[in-house]
N, C-alpha and C positions, 0 to 999 in steps of 0.2 A: 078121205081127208075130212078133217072137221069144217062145219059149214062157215063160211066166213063170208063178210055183207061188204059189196064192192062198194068202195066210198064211207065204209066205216072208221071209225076211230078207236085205235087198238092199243094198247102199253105192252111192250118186253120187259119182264124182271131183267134190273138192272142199263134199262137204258130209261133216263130220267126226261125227256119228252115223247109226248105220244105219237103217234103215225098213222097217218091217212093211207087205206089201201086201195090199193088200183087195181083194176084188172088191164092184164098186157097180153092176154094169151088164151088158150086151153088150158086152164087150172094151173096158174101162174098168174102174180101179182108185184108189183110194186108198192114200196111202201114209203112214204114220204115224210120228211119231219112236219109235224105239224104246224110246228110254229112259220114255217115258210110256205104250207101247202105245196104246190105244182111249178112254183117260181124255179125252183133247185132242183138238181138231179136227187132219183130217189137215194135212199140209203141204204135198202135192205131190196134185194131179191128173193119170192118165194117160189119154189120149182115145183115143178107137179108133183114132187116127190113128197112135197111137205118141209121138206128144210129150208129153212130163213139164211142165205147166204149175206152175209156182210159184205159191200164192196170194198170195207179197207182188210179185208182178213179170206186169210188160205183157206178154211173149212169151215162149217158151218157150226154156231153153234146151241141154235135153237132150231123149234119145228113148229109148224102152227098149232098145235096144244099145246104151247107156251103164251100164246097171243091171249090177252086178256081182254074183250072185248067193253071199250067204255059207254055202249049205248048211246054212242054221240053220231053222229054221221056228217061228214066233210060239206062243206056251205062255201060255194065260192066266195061266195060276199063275205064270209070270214075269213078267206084266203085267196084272196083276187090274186088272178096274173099280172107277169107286169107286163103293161105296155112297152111296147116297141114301135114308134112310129120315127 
């Protein structure tokens, strides 16, 4: 699987904000909108297989060689959690 940086900031051709990747596993990832960081449930699933599962879609339709790497790397203080008290 192509090397991918946990906490990077990555772009899908055709998905118009970018996504913060998580690690959730053994070579499996979460990936999250950007604009919301951690706040939201992720959007995309990546399986060890390398296929980027959509959670609103039946099949997959990207792989991580589709993942455009933005050289940014995720800052909580750009994407603070939210408070719960």
């Amino acid at each position: 699987m192509k090397h991918l940086r946990d906490y990077g900031i990555y772009n899908i051709p055709g998905i118009e904000r970018s996504l913060v990747l998580v690690p959730c596993g053994q070579n499996t990832y979460f990936l999250y909108d950007s604009e919301f960081g951690l706040r939201l449930p992720p959007r995309f699933h990546i399986a060890a297989s390398g296929y980027i599962n959509n959670w609103f879609e039946d099949f997959p339709v990207w792989t991580v060689n589709d993942l455009i790497d933005t050289g940014e790397t995720y800052n909580e203080s750009r994407f603070p959690a939210e408070k719960t008290n």
